[in-house]
Gaussian input, Z-matrix of N, CA and C with variables (Angstrom, degrees):
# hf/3-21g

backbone

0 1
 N
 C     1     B1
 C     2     B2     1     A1
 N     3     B3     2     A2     1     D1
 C     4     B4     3     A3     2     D2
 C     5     B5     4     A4     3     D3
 N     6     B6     5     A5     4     D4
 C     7     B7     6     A6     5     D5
 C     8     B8     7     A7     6     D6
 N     9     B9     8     A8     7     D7
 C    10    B10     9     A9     8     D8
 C    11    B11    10    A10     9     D9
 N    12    B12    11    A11    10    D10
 C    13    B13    12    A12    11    D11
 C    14    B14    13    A13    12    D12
 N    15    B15    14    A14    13    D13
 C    16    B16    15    A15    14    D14
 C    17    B17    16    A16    15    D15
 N    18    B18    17    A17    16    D16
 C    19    B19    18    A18    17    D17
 C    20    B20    19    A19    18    D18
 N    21    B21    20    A20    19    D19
 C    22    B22    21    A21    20    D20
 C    23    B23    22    A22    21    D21
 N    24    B24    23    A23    22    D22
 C    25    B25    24    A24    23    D23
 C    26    B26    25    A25    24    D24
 N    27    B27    26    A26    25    D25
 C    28    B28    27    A27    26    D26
 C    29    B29    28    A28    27    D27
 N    30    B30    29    A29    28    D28
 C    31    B31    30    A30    29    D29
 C    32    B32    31    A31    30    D30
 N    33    B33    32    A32    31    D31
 C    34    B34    33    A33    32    D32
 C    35    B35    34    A34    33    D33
 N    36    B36    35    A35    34    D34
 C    37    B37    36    A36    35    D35
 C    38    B38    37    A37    36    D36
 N    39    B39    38    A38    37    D37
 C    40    B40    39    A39    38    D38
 C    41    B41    40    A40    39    D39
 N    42    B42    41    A41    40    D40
 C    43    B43    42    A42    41    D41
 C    44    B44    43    A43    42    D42
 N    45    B45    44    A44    43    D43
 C    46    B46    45    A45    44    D44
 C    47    B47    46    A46    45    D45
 N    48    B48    47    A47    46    D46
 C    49    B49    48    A48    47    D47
 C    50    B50    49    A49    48    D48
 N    51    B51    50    A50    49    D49
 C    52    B52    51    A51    50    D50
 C    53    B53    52    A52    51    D51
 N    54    B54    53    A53    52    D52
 C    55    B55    54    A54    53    D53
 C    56    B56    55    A55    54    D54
 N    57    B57    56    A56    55    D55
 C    58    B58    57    A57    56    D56
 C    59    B59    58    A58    57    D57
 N    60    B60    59    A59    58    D58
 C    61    B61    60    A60    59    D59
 C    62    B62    61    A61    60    D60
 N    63    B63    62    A62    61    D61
 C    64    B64    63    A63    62    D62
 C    65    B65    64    A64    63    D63
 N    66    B66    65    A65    64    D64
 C    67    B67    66    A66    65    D65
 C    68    B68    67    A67    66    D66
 N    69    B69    68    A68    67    D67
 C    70    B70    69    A69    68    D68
 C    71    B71    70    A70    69    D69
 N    72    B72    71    A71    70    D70
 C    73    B73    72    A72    71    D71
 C    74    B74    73    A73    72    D72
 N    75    B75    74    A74    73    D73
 C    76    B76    75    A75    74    D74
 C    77    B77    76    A76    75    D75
 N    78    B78    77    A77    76    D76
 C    79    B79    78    A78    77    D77
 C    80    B80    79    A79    78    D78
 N    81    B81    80    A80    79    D79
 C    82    B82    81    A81    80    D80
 C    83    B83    82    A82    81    D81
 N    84    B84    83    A83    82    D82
 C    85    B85    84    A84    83    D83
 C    86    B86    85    A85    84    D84
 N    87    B87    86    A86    85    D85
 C    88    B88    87    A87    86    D86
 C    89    B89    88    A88    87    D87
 N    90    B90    89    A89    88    D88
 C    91    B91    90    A90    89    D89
 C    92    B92    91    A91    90    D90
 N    93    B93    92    A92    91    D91
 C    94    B94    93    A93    92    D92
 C    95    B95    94    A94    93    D93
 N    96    B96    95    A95    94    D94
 C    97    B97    96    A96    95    D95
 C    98    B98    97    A97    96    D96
 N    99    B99    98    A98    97    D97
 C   100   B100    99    A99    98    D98
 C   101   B101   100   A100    99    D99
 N   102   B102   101   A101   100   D100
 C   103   B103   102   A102   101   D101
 C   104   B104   103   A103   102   D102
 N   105   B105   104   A104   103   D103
 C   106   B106   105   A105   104   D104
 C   107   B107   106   A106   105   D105
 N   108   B108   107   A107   106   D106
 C   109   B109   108   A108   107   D107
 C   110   B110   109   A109   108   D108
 N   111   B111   110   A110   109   D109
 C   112   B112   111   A111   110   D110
 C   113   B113   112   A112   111   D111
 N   114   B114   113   A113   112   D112
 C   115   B115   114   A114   113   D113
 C   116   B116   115   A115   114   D114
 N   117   B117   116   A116   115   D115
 C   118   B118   117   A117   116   D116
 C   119   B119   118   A118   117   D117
 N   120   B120   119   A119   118   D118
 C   121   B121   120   A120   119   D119
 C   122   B122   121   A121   120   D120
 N   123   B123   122   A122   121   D121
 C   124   B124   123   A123   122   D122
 C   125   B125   124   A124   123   D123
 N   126   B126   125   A125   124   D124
 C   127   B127   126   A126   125   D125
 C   128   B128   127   A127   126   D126
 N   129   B129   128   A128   127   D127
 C   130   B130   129   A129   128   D128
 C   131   B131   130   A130   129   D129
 N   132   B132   131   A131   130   D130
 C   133   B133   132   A132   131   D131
 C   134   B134   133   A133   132   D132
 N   135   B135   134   A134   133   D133
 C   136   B136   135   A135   134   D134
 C   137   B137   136   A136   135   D135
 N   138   B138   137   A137   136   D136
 C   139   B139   138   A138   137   D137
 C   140   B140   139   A139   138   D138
 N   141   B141   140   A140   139   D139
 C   142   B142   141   A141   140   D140
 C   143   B143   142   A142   141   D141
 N   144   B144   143   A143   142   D142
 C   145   B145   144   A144   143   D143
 C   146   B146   145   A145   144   D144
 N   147   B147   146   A146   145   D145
 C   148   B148   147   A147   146   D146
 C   149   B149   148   A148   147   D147
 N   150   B150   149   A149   148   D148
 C   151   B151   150   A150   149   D149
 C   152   B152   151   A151   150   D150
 N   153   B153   152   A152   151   D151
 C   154   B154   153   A153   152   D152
 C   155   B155   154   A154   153   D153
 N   156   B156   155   A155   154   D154
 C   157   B157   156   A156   155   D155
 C   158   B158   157   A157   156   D156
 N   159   B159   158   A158   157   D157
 C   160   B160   159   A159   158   D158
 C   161   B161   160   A160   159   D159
 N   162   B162   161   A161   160   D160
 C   163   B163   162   A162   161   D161
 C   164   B164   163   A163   162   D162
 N   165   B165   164   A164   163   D163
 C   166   B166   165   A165   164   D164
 C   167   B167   166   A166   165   D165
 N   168   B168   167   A167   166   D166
 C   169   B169   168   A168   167   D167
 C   170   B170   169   A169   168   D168
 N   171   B171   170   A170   169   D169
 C   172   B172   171   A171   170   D170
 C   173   B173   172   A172   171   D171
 N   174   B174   173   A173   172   D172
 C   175   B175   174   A174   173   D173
 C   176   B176   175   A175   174   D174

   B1=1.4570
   B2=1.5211
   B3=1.6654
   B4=1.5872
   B5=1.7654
   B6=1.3752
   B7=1.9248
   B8=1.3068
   B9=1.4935
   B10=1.3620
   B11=1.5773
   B12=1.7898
   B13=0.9135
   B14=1.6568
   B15=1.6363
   B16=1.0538
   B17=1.7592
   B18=1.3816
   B19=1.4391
   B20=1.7234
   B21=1.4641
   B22=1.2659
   B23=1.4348
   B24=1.7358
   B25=0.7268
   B26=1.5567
   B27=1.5119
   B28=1.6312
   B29=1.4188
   B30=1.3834
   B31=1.3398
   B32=1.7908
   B33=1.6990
   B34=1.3629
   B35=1.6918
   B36=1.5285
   B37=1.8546
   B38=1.3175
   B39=1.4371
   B40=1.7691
   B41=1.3482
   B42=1.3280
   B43=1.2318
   B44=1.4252
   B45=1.6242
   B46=1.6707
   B47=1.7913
   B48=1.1575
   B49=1.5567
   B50=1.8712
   B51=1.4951
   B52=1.8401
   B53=1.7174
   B54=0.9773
   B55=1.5100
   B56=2.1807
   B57=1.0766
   B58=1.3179
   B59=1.6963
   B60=1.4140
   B61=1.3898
   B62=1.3840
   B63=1.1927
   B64=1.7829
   B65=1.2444
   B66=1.7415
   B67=1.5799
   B68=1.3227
   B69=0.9718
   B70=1.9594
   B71=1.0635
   B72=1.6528
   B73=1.5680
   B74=1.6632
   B75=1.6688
   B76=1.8161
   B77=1.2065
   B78=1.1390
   B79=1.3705
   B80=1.6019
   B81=1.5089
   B82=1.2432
   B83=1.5886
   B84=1.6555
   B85=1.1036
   B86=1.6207
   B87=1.4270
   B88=2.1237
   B89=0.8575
   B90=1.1621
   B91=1.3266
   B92=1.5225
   B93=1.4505
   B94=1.3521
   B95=1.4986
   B96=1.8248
   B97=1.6009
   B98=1.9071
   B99=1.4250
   B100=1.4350
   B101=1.4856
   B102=1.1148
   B103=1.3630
   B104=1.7621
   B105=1.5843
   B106=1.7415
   B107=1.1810
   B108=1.3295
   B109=1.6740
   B110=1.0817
   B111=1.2061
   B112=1.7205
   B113=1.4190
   B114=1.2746
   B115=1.6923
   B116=1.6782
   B117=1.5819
   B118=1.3991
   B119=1.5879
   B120=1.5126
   B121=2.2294
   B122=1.6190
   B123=1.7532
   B124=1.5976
   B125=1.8499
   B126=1.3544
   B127=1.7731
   B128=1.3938
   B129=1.4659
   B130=1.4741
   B131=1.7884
   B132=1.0019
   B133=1.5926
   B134=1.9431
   B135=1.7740
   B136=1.4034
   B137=1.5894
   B138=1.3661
   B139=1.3775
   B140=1.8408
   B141=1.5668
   B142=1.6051
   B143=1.8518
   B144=0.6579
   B145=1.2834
   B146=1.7817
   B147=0.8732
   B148=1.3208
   B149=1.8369
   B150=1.4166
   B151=1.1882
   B152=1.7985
   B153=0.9734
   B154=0.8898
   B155=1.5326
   B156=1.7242
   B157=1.2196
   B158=1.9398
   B159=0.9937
   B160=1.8173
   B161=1.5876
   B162=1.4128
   B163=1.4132
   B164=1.4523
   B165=1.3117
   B166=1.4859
   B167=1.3103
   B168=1.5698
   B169=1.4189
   B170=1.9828
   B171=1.3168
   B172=1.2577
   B173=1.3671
   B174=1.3702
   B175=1.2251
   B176=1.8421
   A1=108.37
   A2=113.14
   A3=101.91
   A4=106.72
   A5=91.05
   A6=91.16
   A7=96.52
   A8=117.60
   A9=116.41
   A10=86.45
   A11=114.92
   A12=129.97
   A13=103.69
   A14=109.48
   A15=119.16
   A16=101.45
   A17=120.91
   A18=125.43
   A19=96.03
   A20=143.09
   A21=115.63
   A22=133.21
   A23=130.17
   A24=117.08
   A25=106.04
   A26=132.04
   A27=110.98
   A28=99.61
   A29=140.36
   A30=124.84
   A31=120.89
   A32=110.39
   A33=91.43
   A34=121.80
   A35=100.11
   A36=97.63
   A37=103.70
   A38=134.25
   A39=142.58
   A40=77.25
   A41=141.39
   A42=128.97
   A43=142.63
   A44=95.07
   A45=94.18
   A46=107.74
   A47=100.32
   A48=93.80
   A49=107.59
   A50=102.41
   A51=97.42
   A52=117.61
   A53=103.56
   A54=124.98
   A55=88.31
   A56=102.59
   A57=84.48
   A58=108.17
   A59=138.08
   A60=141.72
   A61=115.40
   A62=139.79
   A63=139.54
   A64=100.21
   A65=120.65
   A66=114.46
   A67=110.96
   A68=126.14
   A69=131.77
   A70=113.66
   A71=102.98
   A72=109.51
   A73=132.35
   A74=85.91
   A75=87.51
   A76=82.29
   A77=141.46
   A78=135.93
   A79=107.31
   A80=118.66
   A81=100.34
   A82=121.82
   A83=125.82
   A84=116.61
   A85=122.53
   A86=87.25
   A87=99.73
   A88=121.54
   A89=127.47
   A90=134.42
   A91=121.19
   A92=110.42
   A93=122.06
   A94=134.41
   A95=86.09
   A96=98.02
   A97=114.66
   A98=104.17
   A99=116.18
   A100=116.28
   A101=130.28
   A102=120.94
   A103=83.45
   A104=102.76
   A105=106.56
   A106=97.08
   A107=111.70
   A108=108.40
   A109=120.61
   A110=130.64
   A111=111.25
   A112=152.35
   A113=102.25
   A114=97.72
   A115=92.60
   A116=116.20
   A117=107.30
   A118=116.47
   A119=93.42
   A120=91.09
   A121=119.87
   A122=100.71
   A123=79.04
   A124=83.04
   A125=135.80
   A126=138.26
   A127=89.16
   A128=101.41
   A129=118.49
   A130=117.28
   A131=96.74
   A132=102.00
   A133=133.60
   A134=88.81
   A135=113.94
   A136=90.06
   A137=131.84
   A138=121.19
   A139=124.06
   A140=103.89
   A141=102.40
   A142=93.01
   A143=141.28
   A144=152.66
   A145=106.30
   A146=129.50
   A147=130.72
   A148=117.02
   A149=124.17
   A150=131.29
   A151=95.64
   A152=143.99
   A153=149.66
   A154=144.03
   A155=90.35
   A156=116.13
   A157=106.88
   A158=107.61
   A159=111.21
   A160=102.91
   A161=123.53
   A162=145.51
   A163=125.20
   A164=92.90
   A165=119.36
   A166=117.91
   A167=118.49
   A168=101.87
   A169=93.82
   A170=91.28
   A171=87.04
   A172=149.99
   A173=132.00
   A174=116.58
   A175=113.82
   D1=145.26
   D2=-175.13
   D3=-95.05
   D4=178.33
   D5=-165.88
   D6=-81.74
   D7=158.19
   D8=-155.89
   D9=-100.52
   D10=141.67
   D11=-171.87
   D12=-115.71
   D13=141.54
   D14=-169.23
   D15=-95.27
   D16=142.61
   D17=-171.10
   D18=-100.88
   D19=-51.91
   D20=155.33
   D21=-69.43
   D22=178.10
   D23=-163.71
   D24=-102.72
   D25=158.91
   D26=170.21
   D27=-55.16
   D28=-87.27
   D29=-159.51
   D30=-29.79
   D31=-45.48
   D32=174.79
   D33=-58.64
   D34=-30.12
   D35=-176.09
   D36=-61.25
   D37=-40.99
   D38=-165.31
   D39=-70.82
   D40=-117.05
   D41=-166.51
   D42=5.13
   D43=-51.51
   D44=175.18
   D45=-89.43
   D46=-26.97
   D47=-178.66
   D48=-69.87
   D49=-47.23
   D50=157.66
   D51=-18.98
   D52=-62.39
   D53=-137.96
   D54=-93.92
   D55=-42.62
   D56=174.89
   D57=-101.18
   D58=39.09
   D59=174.55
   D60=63.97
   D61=34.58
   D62=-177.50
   D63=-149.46
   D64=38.46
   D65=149.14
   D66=-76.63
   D67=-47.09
   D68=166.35
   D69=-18.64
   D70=-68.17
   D71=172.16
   D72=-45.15
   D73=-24.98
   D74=-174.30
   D75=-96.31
   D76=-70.56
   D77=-138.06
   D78=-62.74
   D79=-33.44
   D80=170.57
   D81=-99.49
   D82=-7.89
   D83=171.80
   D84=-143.46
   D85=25.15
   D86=175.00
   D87=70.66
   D88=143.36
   D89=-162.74
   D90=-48.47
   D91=-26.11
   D92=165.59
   D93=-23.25
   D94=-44.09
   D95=-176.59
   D96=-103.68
   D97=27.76
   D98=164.35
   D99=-63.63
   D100=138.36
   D101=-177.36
   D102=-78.00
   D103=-170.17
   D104=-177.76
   D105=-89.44
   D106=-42.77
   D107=-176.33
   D108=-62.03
   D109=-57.25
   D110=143.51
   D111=-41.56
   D112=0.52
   D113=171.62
   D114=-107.96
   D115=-26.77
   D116=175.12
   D117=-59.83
   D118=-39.97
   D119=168.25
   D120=-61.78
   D121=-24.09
   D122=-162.35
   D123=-90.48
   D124=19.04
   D125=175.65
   D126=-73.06
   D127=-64.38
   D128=-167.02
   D129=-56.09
   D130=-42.25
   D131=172.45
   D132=-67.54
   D133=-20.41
   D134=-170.84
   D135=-95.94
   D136=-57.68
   D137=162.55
   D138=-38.34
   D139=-26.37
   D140=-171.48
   D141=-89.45
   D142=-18.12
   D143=-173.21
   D144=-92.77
   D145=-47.56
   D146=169.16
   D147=-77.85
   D148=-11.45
   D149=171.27
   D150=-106.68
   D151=8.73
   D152=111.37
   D153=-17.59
   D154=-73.86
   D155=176.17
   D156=-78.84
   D157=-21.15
   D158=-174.50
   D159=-80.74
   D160=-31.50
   D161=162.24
   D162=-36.67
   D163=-59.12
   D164=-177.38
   D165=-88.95
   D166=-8.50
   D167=-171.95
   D168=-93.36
   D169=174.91
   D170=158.73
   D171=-130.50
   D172=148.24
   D173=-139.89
   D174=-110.69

């Protein structure tokens, strides 16, 4: 079986979890202890940030 590969990056997750207040949470006890609804905001937030970035580039 292959190793399971993550599709964001850690820095983008530190970022969005920064930005919405539950880096603490990771940084001191892993992502584990995210509620769902919060890792679904920091999905949602990492999607608003990457449609962002698709916005701005240019084509």
């Amino acid at each position: 079986m292959s190793a399971r590969r993550s599709i964001m990056s850690d820095n983008l997750k530190m970022e969005c979890a920064r930005e919405l207040g539950v880096y603490d949470i990771v940084k001191n006890n892993g992502w584990g202890d995210v509620t769902s609804k919060d890792c679904g905001n920091v999905v949602r937030k990492a999607i608003e940030i990457a449609e962002r970035n698709v916005k701005a580039s240019p084509q």
